[in-house]
Structures are given as structure tokens and as C-alpha cells.
VOBA-1610 file (N, C-alpha, C; in pm, whole numbers, padded with zeros to 5 digits, always signed):
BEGIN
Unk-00038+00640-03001Unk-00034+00779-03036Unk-00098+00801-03174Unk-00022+00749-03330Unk-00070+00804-03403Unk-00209+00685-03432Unk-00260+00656-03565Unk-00357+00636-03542Unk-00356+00459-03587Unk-00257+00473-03651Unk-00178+00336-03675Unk-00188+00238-03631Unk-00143+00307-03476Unk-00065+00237-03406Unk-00192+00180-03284Unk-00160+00034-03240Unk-00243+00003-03161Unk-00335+00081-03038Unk-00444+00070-03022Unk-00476+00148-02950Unk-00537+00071-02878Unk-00539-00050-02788Unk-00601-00138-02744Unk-00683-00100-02615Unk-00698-00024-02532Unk-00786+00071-02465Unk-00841+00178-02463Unk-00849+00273-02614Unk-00891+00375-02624Unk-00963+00387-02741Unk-01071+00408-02750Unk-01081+00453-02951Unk-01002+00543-02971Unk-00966+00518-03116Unk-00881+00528-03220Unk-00901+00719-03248Unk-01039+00745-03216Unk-01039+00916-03231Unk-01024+00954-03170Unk-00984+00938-03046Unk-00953+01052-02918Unk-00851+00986-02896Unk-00716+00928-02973Unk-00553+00900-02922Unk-00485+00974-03018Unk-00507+01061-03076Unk-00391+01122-03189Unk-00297+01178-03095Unk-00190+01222-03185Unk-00114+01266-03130Unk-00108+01467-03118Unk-00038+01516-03032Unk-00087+01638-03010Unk-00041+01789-03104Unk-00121+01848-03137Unk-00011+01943-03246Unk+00092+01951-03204Unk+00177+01981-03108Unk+00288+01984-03073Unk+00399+01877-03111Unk+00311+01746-03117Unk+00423+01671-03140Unk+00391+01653-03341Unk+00300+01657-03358Unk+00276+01670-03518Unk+00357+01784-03584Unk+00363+01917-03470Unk+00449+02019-03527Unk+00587+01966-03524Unk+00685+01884-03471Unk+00829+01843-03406Unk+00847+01788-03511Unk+00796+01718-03590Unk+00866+01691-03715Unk+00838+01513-03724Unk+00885+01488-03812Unk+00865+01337-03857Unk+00959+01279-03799Unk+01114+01291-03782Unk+01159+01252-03707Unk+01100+01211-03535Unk+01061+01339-03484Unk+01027+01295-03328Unk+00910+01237-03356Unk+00826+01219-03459Unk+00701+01104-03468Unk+00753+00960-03474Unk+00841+00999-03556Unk+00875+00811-03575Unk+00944+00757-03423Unk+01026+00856-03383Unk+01055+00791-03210Unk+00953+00763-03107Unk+00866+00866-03140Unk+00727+00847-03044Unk+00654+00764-03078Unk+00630+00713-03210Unk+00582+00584-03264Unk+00646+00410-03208Unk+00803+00478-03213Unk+00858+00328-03208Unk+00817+00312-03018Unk+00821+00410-02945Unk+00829+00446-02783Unk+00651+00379-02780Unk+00546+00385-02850Unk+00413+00361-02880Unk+00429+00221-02887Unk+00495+00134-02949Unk+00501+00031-03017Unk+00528-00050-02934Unk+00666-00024-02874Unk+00738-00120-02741Unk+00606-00078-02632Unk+00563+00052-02580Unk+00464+00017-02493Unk+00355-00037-02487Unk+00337-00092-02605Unk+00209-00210-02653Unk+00242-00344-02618Unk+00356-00344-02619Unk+00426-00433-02595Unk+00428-00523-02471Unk+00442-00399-02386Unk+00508-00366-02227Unk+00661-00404-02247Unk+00712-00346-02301Unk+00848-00331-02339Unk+00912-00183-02299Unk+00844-00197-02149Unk+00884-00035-02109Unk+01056+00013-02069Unk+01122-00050-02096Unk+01267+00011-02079Unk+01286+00080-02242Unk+01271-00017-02340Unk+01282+00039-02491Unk+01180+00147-02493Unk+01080+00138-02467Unk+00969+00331-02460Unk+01055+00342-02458Unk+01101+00366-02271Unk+01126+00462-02231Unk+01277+00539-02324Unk+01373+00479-02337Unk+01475+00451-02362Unk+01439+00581-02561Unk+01307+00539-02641Unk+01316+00559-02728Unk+01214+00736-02705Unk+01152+00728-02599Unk+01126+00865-02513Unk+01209+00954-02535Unk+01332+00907-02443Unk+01477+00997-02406Unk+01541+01041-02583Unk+01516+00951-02660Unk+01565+00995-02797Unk+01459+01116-02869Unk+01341+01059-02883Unk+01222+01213-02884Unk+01257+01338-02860Unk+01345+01360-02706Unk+01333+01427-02598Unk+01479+01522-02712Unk+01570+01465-02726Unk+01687+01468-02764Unk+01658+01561-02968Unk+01531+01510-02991Unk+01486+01577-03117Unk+01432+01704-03101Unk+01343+01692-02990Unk+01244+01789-02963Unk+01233+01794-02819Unk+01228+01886-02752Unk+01188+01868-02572Unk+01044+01941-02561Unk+00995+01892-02451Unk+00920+02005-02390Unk+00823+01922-02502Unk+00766+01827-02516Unk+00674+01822-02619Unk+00567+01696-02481Unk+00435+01730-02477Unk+00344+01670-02395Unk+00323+01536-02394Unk+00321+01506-02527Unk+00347+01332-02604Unk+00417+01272-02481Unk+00559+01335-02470Unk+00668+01198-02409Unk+00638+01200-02263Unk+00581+01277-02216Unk+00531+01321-02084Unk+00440+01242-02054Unk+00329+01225-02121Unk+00146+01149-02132Unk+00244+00997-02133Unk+00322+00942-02253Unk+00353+00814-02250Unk+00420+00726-02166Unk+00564+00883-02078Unk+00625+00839-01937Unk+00498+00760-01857Unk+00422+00916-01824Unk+00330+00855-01697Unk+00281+00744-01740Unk+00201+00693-01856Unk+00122+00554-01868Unk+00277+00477-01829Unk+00363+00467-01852Unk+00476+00344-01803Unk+00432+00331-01686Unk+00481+00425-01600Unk+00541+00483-01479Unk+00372+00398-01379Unk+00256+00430-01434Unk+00153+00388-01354Unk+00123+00258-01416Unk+00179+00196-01537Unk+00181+00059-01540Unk+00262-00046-01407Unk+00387+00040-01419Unk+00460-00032-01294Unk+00413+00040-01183Unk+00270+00052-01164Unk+00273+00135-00974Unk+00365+00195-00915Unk+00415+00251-00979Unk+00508+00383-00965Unk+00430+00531-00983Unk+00316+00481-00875Unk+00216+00600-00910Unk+00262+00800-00855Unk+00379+00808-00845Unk+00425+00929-00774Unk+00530+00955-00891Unk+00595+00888-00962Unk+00651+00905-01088Unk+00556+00964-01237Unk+00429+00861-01214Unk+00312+00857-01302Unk+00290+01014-01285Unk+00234+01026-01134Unk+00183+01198-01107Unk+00239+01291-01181Unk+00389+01315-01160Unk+00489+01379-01199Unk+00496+01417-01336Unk+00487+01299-01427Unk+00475+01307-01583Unk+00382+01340-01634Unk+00231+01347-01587Unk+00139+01395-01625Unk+00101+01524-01561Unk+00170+01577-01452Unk+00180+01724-01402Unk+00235+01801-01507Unk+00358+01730-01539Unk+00459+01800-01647Unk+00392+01797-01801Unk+00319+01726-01824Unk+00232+01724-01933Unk+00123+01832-01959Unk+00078+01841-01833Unk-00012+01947-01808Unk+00018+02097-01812Unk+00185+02133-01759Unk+00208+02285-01737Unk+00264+02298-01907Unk+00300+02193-01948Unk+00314+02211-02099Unk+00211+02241-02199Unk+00083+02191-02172Unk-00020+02275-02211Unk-00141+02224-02172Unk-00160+02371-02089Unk-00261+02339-01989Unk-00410+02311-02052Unk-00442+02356-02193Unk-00590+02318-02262Unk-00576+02169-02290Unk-00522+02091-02266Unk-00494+01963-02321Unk-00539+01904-02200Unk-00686+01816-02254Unk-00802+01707-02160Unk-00698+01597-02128Unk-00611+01584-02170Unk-00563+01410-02146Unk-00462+01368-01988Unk-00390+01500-01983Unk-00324+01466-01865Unk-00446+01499-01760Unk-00490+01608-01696Unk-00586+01609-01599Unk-00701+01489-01593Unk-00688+01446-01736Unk-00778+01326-01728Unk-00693+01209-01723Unk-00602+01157-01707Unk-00491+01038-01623Unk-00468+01058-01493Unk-00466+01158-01456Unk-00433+01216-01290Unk-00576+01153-01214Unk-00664+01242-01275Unk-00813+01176-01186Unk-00764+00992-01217Unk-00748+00956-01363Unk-00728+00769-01360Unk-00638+00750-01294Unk-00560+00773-01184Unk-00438+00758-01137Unk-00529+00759-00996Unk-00600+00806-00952Unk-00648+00805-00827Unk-00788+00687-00786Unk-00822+00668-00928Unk-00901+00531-00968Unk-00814+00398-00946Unk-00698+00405-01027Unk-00596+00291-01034Unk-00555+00224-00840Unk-00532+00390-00767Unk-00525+00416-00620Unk-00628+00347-00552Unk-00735+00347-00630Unk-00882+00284-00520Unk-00911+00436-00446Unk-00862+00537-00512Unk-00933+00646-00433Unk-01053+00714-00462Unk-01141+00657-00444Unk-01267+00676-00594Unk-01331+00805-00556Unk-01385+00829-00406Unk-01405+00969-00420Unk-01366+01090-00466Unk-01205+01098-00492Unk-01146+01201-00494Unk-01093+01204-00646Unk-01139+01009-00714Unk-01161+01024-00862Unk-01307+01067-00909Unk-01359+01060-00868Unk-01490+01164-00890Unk-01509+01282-00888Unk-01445+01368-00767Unk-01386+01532-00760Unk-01376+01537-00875Unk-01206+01463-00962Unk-01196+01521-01065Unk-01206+01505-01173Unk-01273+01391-01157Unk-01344+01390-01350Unk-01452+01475-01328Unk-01496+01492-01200Unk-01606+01616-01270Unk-01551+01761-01264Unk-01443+01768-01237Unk-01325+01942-01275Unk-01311+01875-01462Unk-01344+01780-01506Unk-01341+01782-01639Unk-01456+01820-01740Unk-01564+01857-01654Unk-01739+01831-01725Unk-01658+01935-01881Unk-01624+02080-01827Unk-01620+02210-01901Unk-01521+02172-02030Unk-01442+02022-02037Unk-01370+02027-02169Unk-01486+01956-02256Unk-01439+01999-02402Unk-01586+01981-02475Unk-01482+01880-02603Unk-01589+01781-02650Unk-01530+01670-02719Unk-01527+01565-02627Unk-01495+01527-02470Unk-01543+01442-02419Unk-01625+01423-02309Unk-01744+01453-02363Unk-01844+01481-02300Unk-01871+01354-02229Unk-01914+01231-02330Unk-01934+01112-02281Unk-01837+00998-02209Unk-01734+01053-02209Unk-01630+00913-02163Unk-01608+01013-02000Unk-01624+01110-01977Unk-01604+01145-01876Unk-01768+01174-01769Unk-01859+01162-01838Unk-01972+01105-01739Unk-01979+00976-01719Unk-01920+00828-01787Unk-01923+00722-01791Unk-01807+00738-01657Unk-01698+00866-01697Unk-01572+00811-01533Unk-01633+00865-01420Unk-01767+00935-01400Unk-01829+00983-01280Unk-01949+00909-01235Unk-01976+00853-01296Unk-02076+00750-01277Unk-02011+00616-01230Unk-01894+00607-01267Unk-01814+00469-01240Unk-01723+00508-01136Unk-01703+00634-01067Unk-01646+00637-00957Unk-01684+00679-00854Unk-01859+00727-00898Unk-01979+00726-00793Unk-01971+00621-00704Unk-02031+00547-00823Unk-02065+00399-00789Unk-01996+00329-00676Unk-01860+00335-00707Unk-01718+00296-00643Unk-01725+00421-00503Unk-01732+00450-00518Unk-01739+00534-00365Unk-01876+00546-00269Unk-01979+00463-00299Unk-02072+00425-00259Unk-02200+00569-00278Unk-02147+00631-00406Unk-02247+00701-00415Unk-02329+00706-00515Unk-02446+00598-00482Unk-02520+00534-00540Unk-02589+00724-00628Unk-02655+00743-00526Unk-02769+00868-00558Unk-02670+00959-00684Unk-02577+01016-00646Unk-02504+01102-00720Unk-02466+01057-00826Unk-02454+00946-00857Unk-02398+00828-00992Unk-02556+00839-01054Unk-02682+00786-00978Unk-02782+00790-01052Unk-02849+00921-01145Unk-02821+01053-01100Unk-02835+01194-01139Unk-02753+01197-01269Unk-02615+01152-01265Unk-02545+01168-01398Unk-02580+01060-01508Unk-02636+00977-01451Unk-02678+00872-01537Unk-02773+00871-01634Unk-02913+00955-01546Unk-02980+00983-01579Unk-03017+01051-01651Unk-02889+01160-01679Unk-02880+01282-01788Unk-02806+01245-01914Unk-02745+01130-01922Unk-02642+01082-02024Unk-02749+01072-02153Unk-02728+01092-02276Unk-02766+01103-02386Unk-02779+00998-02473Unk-02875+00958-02519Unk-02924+00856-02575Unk-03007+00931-02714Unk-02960+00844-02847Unk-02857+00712-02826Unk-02712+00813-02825Unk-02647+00717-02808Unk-02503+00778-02769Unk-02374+00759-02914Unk-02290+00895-02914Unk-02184+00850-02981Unk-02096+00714-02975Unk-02103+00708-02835Unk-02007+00621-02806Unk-02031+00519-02713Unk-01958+00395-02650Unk-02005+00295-02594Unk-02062+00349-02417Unk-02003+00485-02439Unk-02037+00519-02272Unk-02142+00516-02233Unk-02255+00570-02274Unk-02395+00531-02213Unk-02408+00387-02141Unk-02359+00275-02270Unk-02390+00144-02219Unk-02314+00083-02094Unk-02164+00135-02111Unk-02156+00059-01985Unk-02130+00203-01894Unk-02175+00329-01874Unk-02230+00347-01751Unk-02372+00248-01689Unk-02466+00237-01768Unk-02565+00137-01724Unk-02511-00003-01695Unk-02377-00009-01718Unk-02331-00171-01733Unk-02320-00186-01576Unk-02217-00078-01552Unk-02172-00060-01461Unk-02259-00030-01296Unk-02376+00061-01323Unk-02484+00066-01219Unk-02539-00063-01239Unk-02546-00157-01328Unk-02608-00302-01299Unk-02536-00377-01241Unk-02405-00412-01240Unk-02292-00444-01194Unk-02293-00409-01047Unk-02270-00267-01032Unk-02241-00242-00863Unk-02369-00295-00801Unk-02477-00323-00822Unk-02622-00362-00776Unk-02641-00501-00758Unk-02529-00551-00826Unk-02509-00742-00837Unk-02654-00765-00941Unk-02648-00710-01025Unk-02783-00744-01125Unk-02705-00784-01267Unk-02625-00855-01257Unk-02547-00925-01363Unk-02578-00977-01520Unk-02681-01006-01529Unk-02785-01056-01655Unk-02793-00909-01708Unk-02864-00768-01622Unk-02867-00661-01700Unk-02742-00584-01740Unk-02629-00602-01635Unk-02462-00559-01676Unk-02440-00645-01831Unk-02398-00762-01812Unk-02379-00844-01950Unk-02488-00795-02092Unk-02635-00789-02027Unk-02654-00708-02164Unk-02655-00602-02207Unk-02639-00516-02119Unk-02547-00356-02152Unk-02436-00375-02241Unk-02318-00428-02184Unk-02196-00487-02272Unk-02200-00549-02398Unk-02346-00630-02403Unk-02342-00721-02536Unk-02390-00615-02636Unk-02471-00524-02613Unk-02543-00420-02717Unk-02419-00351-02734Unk-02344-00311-02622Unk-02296-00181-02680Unk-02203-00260-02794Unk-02111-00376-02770Unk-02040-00422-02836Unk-02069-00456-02954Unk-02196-00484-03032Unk-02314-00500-03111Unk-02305-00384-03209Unk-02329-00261-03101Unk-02319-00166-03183Unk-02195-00075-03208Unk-02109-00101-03109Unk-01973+00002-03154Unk-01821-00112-03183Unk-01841-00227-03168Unk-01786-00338-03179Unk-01652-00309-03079Unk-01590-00429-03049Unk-01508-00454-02959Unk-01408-00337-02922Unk-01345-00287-03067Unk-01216-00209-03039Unk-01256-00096-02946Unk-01395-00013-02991Unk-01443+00095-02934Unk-01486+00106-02801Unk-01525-00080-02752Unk-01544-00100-02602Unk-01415-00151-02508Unk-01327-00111-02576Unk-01246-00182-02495Unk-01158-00089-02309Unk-01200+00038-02340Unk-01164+00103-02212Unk-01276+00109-02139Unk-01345+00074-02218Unk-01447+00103-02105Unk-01525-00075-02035Unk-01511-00189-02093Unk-01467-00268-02032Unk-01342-00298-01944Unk-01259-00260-02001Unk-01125-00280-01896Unk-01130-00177-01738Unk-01185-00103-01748Unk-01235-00012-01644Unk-01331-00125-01575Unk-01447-00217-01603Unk-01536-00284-01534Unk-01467-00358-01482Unk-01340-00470-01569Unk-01243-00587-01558Unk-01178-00537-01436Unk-01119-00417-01439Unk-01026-00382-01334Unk-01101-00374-01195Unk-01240-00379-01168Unk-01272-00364-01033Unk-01344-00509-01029Unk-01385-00619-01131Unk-01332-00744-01073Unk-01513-00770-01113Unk-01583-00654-01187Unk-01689-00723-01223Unk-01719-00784-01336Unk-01669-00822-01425Unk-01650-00923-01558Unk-01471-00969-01551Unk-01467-01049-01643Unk-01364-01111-01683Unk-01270-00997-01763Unk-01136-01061-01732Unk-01054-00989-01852Unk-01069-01004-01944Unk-01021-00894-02083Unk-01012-00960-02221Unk-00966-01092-02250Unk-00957-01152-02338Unk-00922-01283-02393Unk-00801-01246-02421Unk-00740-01404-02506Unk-00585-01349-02508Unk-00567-01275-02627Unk-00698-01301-02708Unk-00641-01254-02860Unk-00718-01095-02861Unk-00749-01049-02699Unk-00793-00892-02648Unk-00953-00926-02706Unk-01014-01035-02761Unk-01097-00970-02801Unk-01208-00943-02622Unk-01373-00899-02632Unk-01425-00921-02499Unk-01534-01067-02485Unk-01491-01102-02369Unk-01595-01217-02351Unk-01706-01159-02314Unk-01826-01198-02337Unk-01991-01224-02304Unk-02093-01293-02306Unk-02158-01292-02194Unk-02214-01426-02237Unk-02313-01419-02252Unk-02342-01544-02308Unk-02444-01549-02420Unk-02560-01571-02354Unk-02547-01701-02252Unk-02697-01748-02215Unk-02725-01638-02103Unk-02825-01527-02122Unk-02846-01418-02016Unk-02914-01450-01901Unk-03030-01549-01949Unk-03119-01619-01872Unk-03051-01706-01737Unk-02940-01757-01766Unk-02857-01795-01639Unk-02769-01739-01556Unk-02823-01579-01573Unk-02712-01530-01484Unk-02844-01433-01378Unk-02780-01399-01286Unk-02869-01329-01115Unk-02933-01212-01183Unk-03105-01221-01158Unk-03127-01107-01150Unk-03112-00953-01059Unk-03172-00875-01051Unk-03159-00778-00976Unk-03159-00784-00824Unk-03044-00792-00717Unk-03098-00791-00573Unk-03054-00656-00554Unk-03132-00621-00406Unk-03126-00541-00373Unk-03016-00497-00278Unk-02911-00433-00357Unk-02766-00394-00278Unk-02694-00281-00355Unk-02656-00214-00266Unk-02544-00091-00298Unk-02418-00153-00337Unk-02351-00271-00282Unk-02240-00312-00289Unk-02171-00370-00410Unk-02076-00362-00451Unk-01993-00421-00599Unk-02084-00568-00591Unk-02091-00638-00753Unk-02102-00690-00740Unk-01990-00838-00743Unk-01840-00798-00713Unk-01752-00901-00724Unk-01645-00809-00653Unk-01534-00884-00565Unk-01437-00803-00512Unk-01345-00785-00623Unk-01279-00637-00567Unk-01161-00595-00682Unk-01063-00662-00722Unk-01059-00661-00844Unk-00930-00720-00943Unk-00755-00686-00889Unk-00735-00662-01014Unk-00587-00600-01032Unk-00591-00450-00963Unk-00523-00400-00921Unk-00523-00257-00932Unk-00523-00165-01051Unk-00451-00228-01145Unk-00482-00129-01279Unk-00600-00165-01341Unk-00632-00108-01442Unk-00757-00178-01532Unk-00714-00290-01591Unk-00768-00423-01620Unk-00693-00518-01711Unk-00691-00433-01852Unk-00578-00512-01925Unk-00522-00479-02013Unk-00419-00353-02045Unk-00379-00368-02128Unk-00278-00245-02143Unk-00340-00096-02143Unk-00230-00012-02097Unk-00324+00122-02094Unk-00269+00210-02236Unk-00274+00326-02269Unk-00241+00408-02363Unk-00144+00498-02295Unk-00046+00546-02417Unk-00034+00723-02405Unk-00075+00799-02367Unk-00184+00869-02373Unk-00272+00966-02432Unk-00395+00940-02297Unk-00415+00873-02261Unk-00499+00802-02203Unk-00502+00685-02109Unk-00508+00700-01962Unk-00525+00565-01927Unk-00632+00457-01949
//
């Protein structure tokens, strides 16, 4: 949540916490902090547990709602997950983060078409322009829609704020089994926005089983010798069967 505090799948500028909970006072920050802390953890009974105390300072605040659901869809308890980020949402409906976990909740599902529907019901919020053409391009892809992934791709902005340009291209090299050009998508972007800033958007590749997970110490593996890995064949299909169901690594608050 705040900015402190680990953010191991999200950059660090798009996880603050929400006026609402900045308005609740220092008290319900420091509970939502400690509820932040254990879920870094995966120490989800203490969240949750330090949630219900938040709740008890302040109610009705979107924070404890956004951090339920990331539990709730850590343990595939994806109808609990829904729920908390519905309730996040009627709490305030201008707020990008829950409508944008709901579409990641239907990604996490393997429902990729209908995660594509709605990251693109997200184009019109402004500030994340780029992490949400990187989630329509990556759930094109995943739904075998090569053509429609290539159109948004093609429009993405260069050079880019952020690591999304690179691994949307990571990612169309990837679903193509062209592996040498995926890995050096990943190695630039990481080059240039360094690890912390790539890390959701690798764990998004990790989770459908086309690179490796993070390391243990989170940082990302890549490899080095490019020259030994497959060039370009000609295929629509992933290039590795799916992983985990979630993305590897831990997810966020604020953000899956």
C-alpha cells in the first residue's frame, strides 16, 4: 500500500494508498500497513485478522476491500476475491484498481477472452495507459487472438514510460515460440527500468509458463547467451504450457 512497504509486483507509483484511506487517519494506516506487511509475507490470516481491525477504525474504506480480494484470489477463492473487489468498486467507482483485479481475476481463471473484454472497458482511465495495453495484448495473445493483440501493439508508444512496451513485445515473441527475441525484450527492458519496475509484468509471462519464476532472492532470471536459444517459428501457439494458475510471485493490494 504505502510506498514503504514492499511492492514486489507492482511499481512503487501506481500502489499508494487511496485518499480515503490517507483521509482515515494514521491510525487505520498503520493497520493497513501492518495487514500490507503480513501479506508480503503470505501471512494471510494476520492481514486478514489486522483488516478486521482497520475496519473497526474506519469502515467503508476501498484499501481493506482491494487487500481482502488479493488474499482471497491468492488462495483461489476466486468468488470471495470477486466480492471484495465488487465492494471496492461501489465504494468508489473512479478508482482504476478494482475493475482492474476483476478483469486479473478472469486471467488468473484462464478466461482470457473475457480478460480482454475488460481491460479494454479500462482504455478511458487515464494514468494507466500503458500497463493496461500490455493486459490486452497479453490476453489477446492468450485467447488466440493473434491479429487483435497485433493492432494494440502496434500502437503502443515508444520509447515508453514504463516496462510495458517491452514485454508486450516479450510476450508476442513468446506466444510465437521465438524465445531469443522474448528474452531480449526482458533483458532491455530490465536494463532500462531495472528489476523492481519489471516485476508484474514478468510474473504475468512466469504465470503462463513462458520464462522461469523469479529467483529466491525475487530478483529476474535472463539469459545471457541469446544466440542459444530458438529462433522465430512459425506458430500462433504459447510458447510453453501453463504454469501456476496465479502469476508467480506474490500479488499486491492495490493490484494483482
Amino acid at each position: 500500500m504505502a510506498a514503504a512497504l514492499p511492492q514486489p509486483a507492482r511499481a512503487v507509483q501506481e500502489s499508494g494508498p487511496s485518499e480515503a484511506a490517507r483521509q482515515a487517519g494514521i491510525p487505520y494506516m498503520r493497520a493497513l500497513e501492518t495487514a500490507a506487511a503480513a501479506f508480503a509475507n503470505r501471512q494471510f490470516d494476520q492481514a486478514l485478522q489486522k483488516l478486521d481491525e482497520a475496519d473497526e477504525i474506519q469502515q467503508n474504506i476501498p484499501d481493506t476491500w482491494d487487500m481482502r480480494g488479493a488474499i482471497y484470489a491468492e488462495q483461489h477463492d476466486f468468488d470471495k476475491a470477486r466480492d471484495a473487489f465488487q465492494k471496492a468498486a461501489k465504494l468508489d467507482p473512479r478508482d482504476f484498481w478494482p475493475p482492474y483485479n476483476l478483469a486479473q481475476l478472469l486471467l488468473m481463471q484462464r478466461k482470457y477472452a473475457e480478460a480482454a473484454a475488460e481491460f479494454k472497458a479500462l482504455v478511458p482511465y487515464k494514468g494507466h495507459e500503458e500497463l493496461v495495453r500490455f493486459k490486452i495484448v497479453f490476453a489477446d495473445l492468450l485467447a488466440g487472438k493473434a491479429d487483435d493483440a497485433r493492432v494494440v501493439l502496434d500502437a503502443m508508444k515508444f520509447p515508453s514510460d514504463s516496462p510495458a512496451y517491452y514485454f508486450a513485445h516479450a510476450s508476442w515473441s513468446f506466444s510465437h515460440k521465438n524465445q531469443k527475441d522474448g528474452f531480449y525484450w526482458i533483458q532491455s527492458a530490465v536494463k532500462i527500468f531495472g528489476d523492481r519496475e519489471c516485476y508484474s509484468y514478468y510474473n504475468a509471462l512466469a504465470g503462463e509458463g513462458w520464462v522461469a519464476p523469479r529467483l529466491a532472492d525475487g530478483s529476474i532470471p535472463t539469459k545471457q547467451d541469446l544466440n542459444s536459444l530458438p529462433t522465430l517459428q512459425d506458430s500462433d501457439q504459447p510458447a510453453a504450457s501453463p504454469g501456476s494458475i496465479a502469476p508467480a510471485g506474490p500479488l499486491t493490494p492495490r493490484g494483482l
